[in-house]
mmJSON file of the N, C-alpha and C atoms, coordinates in Angstrom:
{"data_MODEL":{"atom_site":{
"group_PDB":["ATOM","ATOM","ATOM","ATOM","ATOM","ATOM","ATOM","ATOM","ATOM","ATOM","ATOM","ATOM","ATOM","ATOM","ATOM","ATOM","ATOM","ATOM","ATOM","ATOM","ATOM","ATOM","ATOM","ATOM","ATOM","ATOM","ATOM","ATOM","ATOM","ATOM","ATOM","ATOM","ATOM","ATOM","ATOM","ATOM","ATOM","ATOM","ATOM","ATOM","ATOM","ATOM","ATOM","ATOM","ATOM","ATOM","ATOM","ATOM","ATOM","ATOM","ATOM","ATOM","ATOM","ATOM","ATOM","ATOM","ATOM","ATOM","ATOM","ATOM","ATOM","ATOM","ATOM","ATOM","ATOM","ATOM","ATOM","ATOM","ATOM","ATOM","ATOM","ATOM","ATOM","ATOM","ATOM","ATOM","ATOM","ATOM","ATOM","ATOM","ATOM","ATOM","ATOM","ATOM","ATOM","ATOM","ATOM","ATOM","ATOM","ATOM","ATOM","ATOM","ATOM","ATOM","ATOM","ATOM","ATOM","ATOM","ATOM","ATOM","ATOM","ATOM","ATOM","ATOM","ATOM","ATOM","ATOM","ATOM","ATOM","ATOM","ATOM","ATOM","ATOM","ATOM","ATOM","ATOM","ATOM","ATOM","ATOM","ATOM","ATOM","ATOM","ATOM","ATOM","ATOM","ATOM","ATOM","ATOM","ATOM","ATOM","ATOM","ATOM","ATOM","ATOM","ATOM","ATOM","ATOM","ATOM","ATOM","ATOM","ATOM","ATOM","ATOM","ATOM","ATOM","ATOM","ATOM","ATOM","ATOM","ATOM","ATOM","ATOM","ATOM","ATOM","ATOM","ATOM","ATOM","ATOM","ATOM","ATOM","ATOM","ATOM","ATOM","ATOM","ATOM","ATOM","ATOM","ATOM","ATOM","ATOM","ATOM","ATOM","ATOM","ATOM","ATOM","ATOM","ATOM","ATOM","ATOM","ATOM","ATOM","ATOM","ATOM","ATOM","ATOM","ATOM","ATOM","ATOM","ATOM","ATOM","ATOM","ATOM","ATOM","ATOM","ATOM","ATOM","ATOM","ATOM","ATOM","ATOM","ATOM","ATOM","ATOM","ATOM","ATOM","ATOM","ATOM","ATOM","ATOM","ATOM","ATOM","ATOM","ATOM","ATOM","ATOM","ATOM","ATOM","ATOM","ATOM","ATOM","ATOM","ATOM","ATOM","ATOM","ATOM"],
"id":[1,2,3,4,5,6,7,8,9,10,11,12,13,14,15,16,17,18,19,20,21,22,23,24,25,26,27,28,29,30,31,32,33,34,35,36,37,38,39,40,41,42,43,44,45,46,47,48,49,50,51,52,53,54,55,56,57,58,59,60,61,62,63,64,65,66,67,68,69,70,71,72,73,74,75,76,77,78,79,80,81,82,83,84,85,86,87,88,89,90,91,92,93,94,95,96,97,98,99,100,101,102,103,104,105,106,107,108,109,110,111,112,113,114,115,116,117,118,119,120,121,122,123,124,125,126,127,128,129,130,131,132,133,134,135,136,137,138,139,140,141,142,143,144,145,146,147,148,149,150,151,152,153,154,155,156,157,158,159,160,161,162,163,164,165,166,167,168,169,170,171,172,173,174,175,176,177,178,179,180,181,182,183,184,185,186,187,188,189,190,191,192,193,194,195,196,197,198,199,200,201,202,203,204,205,206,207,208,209,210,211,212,213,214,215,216,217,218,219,220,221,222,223,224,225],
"type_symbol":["N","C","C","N","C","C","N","C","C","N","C","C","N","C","C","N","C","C","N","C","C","N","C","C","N","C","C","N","C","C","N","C","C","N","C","C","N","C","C","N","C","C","N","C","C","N","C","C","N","C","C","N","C","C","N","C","C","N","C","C","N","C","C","N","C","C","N","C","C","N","C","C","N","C","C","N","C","C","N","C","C","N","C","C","N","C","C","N","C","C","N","C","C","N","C","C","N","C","C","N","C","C","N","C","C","N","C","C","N","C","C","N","C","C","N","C","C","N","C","C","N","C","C","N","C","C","N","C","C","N","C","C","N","C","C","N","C","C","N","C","C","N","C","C","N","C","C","N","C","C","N","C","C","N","C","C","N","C","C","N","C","C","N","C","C","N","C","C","N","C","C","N","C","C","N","C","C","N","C","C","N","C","C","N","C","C","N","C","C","N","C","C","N","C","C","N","C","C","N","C","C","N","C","C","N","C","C","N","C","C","N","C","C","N","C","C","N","C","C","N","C","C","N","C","C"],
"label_atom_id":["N","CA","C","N","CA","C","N","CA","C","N","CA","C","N","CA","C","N","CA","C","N","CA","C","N","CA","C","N","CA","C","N","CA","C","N","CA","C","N","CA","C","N","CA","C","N","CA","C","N","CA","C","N","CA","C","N","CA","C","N","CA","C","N","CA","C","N","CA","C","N","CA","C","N","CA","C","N","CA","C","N","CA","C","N","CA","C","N","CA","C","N","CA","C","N","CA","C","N","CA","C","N","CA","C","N","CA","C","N","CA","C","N","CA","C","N","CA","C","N","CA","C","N","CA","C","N","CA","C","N","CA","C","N","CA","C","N","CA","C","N","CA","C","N","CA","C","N","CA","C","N","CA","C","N","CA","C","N","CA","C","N","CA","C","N","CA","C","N","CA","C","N","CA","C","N","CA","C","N","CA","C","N","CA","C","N","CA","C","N","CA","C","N","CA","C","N","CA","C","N","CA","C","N","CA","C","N","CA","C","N","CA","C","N","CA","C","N","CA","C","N","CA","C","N","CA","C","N","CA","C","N","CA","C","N","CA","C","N","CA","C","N","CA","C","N","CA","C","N","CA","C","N","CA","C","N","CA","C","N","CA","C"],
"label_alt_id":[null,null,null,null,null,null,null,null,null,null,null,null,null,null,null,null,null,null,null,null,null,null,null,null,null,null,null,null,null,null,null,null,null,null,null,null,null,null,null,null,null,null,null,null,null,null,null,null,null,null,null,null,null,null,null,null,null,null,null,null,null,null,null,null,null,null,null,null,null,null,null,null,null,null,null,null,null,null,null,null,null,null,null,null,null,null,null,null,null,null,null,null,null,null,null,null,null,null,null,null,null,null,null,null,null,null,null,null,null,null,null,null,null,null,null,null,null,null,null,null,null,null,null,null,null,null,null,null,null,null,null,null,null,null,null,null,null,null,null,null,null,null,null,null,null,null,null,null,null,null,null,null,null,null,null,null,null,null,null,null,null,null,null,null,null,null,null,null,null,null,null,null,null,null,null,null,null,null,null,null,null,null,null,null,null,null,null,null,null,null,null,null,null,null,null,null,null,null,null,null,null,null,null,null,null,null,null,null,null,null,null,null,null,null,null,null,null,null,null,null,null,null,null,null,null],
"label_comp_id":["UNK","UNK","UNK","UNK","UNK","UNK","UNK","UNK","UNK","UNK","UNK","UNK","UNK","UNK","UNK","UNK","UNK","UNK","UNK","UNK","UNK","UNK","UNK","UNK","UNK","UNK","UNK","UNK","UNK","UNK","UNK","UNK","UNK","UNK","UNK","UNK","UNK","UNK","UNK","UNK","UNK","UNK","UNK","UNK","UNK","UNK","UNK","UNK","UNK","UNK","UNK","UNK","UNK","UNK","UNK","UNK","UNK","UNK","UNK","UNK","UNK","UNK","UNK","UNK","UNK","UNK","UNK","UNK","UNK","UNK","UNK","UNK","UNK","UNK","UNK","UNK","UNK","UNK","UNK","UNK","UNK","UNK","UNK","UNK","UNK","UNK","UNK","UNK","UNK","UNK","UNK","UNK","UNK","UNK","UNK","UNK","UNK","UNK","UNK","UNK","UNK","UNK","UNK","UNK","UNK","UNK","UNK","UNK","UNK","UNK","UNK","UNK","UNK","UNK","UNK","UNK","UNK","UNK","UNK","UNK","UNK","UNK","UNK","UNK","UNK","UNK","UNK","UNK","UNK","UNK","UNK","UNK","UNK","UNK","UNK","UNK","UNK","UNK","UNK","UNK","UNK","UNK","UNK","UNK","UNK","UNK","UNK","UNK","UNK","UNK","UNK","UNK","UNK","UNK","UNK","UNK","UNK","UNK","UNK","UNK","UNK","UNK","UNK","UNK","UNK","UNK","UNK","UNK","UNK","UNK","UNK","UNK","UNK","UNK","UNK","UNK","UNK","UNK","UNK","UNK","UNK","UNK","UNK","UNK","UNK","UNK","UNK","UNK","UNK","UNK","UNK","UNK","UNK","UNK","UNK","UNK","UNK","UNK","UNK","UNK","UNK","UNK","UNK","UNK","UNK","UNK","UNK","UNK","UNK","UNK","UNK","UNK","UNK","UNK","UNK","UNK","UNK","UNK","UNK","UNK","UNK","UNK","UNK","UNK","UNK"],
"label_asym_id":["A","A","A","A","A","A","A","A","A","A","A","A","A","A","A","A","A","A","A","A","A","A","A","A","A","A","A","A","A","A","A","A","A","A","A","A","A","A","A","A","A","A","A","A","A","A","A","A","A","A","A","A","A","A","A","A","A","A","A","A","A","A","A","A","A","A","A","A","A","A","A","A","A","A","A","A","A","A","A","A","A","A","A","A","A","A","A","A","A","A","A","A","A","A","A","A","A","A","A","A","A","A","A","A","A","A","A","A","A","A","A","A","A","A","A","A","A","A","A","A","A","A","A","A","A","A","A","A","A","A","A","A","A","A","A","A","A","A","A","A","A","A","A","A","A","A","A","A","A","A","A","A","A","A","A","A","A","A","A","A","A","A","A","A","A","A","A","A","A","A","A","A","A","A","A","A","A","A","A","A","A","A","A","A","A","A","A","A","A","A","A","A","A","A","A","A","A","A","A","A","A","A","A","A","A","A","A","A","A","A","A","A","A","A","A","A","A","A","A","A","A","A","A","A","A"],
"label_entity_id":["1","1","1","1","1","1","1","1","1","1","1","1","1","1","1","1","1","1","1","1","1","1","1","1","1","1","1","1","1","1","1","1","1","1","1","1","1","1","1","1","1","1","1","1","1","1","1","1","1","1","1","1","1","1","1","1","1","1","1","1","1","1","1","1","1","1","1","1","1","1","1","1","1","1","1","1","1","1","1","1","1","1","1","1","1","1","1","1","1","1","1","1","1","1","1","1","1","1","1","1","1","1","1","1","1","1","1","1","1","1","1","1","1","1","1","1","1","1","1","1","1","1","1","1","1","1","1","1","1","1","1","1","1","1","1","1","1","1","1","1","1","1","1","1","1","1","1","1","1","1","1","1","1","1","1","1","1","1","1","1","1","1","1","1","1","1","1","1","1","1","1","1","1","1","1","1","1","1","1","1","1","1","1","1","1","1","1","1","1","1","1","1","1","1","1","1","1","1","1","1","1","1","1","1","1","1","1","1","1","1","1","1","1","1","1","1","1","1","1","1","1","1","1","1","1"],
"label_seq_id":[1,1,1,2,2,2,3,3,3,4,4,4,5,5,5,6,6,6,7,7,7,8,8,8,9,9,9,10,10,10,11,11,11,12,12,12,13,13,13,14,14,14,15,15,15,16,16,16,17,17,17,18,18,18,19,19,19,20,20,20,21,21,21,22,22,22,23,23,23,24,24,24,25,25,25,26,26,26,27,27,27,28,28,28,29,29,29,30,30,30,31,31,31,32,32,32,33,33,33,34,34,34,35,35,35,36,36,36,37,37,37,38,38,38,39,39,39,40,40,40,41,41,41,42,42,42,43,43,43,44,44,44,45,45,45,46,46,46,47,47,47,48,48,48,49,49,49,50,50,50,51,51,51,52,52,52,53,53,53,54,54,54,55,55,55,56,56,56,57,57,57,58,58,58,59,59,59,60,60,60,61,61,61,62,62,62,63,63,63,64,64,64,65,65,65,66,66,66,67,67,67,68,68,68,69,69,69,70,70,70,71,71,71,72,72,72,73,73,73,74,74,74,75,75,75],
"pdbx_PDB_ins_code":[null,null,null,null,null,null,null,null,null,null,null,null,null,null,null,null,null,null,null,null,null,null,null,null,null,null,null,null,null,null,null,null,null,null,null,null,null,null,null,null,null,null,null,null,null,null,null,null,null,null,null,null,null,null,null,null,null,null,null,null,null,null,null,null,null,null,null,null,null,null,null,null,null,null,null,null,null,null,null,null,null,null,null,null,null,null,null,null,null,null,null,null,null,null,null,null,null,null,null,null,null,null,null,null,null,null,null,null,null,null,null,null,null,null,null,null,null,null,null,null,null,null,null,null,null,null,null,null,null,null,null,null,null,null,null,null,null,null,null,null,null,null,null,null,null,null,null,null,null,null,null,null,null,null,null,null,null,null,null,null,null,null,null,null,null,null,null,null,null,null,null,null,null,null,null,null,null,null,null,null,null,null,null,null,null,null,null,null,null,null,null,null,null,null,null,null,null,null,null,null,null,null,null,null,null,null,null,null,null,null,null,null,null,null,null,null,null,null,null,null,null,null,null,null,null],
"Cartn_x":[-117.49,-118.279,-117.889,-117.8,-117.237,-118.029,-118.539,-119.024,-118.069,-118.611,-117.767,-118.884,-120.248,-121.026,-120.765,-121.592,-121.394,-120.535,-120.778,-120.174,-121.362,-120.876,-121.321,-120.802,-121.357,-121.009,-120.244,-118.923,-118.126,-118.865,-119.873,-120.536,-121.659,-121.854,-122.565,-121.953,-121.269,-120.222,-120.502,-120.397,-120.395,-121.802,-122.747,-124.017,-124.929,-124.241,-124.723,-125.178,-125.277,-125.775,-126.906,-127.189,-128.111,-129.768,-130.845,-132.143,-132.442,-133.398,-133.665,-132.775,-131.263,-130.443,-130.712,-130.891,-130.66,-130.162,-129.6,-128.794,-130.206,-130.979,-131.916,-133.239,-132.81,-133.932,-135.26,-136.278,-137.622,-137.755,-137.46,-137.425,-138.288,-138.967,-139.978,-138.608,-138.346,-137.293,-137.116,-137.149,-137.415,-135.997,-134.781,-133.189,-132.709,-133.377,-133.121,-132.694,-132.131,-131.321,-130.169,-129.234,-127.921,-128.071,-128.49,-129.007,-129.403,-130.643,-130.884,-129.713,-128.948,-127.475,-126.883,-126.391,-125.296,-126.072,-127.244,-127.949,-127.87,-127.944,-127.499,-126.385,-125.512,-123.524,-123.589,-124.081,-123.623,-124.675,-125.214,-126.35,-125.379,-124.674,-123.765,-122.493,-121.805,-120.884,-119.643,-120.396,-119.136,-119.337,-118.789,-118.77,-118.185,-119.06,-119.305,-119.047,-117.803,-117.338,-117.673,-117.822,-117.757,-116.845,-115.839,-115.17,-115.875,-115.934,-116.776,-115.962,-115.484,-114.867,-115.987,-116.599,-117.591,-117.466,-118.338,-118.199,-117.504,-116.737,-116.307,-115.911,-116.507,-116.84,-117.203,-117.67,-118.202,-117.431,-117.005,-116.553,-117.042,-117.839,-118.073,-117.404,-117.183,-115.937,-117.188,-117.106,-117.739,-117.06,-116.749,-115.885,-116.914,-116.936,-117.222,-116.62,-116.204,-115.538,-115.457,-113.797,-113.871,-114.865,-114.014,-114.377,-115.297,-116.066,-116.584,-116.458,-115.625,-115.646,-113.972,-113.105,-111.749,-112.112,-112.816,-112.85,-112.681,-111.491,-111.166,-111.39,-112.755,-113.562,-112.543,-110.993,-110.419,-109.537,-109.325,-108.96,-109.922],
"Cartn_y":[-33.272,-33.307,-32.095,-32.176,-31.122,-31.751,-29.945,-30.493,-29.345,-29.379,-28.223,-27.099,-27.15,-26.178,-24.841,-23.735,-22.189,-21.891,-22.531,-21.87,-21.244,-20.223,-19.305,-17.788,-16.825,-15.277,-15.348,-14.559,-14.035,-13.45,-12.778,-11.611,-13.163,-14.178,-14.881,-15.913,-16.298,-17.848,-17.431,-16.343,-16.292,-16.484,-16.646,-17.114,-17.744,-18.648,-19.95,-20.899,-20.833,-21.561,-20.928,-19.867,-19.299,-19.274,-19.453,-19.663,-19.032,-19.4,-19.153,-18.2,-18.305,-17.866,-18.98,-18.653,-18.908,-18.309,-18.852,-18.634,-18.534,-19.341,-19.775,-18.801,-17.899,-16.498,-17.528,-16.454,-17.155,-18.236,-19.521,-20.444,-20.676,-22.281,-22.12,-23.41,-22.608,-23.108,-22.503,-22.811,-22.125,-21.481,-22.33,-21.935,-22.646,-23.219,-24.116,-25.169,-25.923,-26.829,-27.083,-26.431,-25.951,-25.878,-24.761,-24.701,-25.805,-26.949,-28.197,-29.052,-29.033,-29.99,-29.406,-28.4,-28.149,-28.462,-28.178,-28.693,-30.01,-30.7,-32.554,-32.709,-32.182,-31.936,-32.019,-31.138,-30.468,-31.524,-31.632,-32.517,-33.945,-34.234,-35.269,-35.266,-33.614,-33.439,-33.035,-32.91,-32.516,-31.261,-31.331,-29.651,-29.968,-28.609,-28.595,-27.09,-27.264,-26.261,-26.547,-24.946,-24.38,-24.053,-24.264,-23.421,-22.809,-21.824,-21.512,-21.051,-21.243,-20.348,-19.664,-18.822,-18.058,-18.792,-19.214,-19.434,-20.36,-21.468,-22.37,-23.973,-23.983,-25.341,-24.786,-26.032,-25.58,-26.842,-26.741,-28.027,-27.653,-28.833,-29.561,-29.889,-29.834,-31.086,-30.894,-32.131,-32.435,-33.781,-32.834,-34.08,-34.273,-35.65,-36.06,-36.886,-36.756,-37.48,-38.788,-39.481,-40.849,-41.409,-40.212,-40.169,-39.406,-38.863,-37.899,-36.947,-37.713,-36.732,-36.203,-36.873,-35.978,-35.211,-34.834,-33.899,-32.873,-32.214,-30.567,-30.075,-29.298,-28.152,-27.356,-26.871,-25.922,-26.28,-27.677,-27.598,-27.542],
"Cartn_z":[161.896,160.705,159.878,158.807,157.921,156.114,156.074,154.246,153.652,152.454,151.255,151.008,151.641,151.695,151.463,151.358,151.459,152.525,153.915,155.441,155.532,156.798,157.374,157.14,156.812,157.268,158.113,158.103,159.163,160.244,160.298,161.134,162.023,161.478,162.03,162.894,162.717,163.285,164.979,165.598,166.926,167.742,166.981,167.051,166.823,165.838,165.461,166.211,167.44,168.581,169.191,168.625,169.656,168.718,169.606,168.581,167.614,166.931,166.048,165.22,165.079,164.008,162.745,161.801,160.269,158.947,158.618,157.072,156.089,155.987,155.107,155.071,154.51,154.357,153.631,153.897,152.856,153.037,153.913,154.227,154.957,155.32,156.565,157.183,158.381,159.373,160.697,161.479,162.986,163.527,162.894,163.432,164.865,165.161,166.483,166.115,165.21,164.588,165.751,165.593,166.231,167.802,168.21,169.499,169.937,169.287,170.542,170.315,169.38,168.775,170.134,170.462,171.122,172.958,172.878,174.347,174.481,173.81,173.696,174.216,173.437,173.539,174.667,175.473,177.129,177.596,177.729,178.471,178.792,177.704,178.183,178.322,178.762,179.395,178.386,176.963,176.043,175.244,174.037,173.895,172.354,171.945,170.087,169.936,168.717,168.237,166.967,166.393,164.793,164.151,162.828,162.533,160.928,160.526,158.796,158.062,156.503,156.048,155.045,154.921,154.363,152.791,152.054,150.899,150.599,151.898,151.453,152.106,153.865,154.121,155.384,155.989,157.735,158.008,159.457,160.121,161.704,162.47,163.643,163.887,165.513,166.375,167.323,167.562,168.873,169.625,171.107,172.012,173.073,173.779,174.984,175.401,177.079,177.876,178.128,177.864,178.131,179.359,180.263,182.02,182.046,182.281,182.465,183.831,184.785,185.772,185.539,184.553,184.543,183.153,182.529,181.339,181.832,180.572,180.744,179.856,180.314,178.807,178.645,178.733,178.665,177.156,176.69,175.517,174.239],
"occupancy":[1.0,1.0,1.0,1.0,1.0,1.0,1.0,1.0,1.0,1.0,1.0,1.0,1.0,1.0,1.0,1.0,1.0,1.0,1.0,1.0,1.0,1.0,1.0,1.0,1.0,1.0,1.0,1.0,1.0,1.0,1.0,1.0,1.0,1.0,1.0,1.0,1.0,1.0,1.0,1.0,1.0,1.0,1.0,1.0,1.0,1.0,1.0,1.0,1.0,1.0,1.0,1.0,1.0,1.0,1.0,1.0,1.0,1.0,1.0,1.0,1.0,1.0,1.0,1.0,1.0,1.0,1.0,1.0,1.0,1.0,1.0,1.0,1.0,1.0,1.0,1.0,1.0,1.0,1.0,1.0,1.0,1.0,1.0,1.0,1.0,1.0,1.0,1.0,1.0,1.0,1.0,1.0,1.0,1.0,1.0,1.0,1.0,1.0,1.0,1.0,1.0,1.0,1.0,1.0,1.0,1.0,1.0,1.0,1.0,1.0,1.0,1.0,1.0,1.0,1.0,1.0,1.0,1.0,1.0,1.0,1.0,1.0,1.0,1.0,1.0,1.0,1.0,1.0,1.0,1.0,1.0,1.0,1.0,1.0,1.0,1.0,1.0,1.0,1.0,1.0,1.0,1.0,1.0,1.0,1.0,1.0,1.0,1.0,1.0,1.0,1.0,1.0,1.0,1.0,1.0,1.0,1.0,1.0,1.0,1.0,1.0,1.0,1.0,1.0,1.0,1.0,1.0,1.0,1.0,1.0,1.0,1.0,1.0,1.0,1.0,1.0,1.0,1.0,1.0,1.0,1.0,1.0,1.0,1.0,1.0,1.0,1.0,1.0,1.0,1.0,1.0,1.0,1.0,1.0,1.0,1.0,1.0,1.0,1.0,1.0,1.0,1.0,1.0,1.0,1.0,1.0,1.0,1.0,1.0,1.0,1.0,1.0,1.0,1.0,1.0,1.0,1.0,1.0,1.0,1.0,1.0,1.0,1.0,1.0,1.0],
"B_iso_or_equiv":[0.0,0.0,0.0,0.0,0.0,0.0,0.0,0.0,0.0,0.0,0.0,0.0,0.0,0.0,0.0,0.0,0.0,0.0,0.0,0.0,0.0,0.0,0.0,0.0,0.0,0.0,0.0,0.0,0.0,0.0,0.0,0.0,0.0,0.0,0.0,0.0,0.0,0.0,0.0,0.0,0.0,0.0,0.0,0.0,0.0,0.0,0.0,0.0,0.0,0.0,0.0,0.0,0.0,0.0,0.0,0.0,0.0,0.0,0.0,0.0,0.0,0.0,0.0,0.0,0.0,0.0,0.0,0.0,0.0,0.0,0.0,0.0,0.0,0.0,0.0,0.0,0.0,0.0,0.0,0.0,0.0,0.0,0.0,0.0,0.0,0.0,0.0,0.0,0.0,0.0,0.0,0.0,0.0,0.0,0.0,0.0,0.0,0.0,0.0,0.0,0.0,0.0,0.0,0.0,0.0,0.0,0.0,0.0,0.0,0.0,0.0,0.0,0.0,0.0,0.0,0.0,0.0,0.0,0.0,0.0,0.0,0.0,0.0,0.0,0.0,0.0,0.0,0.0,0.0,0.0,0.0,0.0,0.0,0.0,0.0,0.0,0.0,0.0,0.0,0.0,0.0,0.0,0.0,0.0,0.0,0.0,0.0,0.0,0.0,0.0,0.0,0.0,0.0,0.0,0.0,0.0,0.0,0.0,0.0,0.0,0.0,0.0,0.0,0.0,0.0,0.0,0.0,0.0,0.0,0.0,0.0,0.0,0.0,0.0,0.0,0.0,0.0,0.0,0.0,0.0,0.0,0.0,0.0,0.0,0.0,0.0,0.0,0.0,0.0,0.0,0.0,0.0,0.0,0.0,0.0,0.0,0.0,0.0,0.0,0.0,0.0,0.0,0.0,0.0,0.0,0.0,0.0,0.0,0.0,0.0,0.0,0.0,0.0,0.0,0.0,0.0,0.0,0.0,0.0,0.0,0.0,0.0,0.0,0.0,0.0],
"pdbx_formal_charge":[null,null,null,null,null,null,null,null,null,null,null,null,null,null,null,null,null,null,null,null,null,null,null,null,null,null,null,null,null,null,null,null,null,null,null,null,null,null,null,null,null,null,null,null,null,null,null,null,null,null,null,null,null,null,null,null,null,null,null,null,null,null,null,null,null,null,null,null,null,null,null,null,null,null,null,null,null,null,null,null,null,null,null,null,null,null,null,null,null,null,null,null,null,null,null,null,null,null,null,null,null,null,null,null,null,null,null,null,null,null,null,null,null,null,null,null,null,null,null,null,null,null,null,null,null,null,null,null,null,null,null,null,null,null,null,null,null,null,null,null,null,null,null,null,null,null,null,null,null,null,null,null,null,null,null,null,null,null,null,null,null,null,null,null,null,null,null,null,null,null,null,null,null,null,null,null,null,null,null,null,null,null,null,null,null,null,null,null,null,null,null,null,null,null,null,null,null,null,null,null,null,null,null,null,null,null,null,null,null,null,null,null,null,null,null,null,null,null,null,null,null,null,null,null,null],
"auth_seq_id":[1,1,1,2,2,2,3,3,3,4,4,4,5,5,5,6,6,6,7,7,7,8,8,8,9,9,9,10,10,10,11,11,11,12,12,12,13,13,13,14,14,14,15,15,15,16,16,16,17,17,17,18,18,18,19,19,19,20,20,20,21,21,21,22,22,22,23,23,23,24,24,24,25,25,25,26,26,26,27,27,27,28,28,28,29,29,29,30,30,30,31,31,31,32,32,32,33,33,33,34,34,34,35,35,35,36,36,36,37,37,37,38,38,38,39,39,39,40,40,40,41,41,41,42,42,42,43,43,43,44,44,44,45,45,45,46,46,46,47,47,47,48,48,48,49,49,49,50,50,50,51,51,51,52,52,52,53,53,53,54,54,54,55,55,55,56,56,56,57,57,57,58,58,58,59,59,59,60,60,60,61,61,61,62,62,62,63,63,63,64,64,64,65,65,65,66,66,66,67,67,67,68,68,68,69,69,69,70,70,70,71,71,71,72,72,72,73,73,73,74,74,74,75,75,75],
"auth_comp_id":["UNK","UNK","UNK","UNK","UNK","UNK","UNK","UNK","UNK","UNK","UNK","UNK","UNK","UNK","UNK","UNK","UNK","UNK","UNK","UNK","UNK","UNK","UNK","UNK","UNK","UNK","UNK","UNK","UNK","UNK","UNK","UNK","UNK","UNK","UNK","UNK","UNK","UNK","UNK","UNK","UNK","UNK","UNK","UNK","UNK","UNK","UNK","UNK","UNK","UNK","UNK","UNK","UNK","UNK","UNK","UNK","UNK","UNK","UNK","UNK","UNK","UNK","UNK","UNK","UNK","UNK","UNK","UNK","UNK","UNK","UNK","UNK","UNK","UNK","UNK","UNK","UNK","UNK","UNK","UNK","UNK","UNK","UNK","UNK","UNK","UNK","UNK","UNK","UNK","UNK","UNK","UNK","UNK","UNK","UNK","UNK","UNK","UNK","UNK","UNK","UNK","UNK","UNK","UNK","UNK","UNK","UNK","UNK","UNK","UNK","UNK","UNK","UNK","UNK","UNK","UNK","UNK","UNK","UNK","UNK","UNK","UNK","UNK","UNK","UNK","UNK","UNK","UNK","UNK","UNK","UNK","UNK","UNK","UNK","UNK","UNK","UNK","UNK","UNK","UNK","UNK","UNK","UNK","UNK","UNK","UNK","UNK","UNK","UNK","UNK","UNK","UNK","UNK","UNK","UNK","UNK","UNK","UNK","UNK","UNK","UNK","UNK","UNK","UNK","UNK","UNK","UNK","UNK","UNK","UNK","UNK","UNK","UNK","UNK","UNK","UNK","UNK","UNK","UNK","UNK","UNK","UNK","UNK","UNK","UNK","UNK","UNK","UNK","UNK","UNK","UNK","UNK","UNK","UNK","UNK","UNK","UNK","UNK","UNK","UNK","UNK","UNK","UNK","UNK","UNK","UNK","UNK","UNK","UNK","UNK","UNK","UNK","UNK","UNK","UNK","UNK","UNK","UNK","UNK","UNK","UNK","UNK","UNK","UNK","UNK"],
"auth_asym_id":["A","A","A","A","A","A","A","A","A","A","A","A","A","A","A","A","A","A","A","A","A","A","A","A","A","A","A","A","A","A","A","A","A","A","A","A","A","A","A","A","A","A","A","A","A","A","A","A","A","A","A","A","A","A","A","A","A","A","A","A","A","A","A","A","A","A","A","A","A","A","A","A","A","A","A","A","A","A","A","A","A","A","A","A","A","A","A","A","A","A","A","A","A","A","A","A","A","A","A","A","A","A","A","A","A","A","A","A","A","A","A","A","A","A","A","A","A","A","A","A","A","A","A","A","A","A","A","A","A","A","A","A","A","A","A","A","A","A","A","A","A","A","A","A","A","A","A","A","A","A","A","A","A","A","A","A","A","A","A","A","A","A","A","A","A","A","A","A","A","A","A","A","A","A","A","A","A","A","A","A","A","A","A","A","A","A","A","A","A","A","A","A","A","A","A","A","A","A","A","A","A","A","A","A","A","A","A","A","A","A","A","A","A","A","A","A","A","A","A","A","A","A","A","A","A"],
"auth_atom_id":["N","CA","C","N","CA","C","N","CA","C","N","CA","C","N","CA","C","N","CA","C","N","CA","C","N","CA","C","N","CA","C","N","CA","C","N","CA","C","N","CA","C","N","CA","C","N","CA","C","N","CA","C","N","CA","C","N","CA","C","N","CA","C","N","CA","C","N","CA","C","N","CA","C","N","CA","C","N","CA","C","N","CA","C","N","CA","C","N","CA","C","N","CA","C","N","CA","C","N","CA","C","N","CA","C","N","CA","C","N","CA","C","N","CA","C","N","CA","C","N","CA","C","N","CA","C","N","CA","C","N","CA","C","N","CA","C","N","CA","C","N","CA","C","N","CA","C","N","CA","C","N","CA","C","N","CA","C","N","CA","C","N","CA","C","N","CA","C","N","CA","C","N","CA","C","N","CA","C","N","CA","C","N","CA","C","N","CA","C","N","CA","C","N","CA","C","N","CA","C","N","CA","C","N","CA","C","N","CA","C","N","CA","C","N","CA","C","N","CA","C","N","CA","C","N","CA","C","N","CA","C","N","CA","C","N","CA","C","N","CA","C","N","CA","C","N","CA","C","N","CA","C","N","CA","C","N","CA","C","N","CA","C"],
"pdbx_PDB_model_num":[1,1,1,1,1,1,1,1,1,1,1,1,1,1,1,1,1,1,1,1,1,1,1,1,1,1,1,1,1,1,1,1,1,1,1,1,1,1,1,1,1,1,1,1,1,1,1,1,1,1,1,1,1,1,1,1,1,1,1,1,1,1,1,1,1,1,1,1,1,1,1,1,1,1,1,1,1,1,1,1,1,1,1,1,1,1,1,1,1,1,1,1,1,1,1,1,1,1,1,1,1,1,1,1,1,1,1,1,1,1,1,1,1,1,1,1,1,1,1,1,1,1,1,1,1,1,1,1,1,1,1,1,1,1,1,1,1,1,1,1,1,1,1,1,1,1,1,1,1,1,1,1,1,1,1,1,1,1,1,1,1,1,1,1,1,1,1,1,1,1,1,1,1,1,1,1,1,1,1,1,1,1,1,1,1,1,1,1,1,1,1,1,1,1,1,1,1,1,1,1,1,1,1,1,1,1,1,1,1,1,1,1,1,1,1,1,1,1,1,1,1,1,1,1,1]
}}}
């Protein structure tokens, strides 16, 4: 999944998974968006990456296993 959005802060991308992080100051938003997204991911054996360019798109990959018992989280 990929938009043309703001992104993310450089200083943030490595924590975008973790609770209650948010972009959205003054906002009423808890930041657990992401975090239960990526507990889903794993819950069924696959795995969700971020890439941001600050100011100029975000992109999702999210893979899960044909097999699930030959998946290699290493790529």
């Amino acid at each position: 999944f990929s938009d043309d959005g703001c992104g993310f802060p450089e200083d943030m991308i490595n924590n975008i998974f973790d609770p209650f992080v948010s972009t959205k100051l003054n906002k009423k938003n808890a930041g657990l968006g992401l975090s239960i997204a990526q507990h889903i991911v794993e819950l069924h054996n696959g795995m969700i990456y971020c890439s941001s360019s600050d100011h100029k798109m975000t992109c999702f990959n999210i893979r899960f296993p044909l097999f699930p018992d030959t998946f290699d989280k290493t790529q």
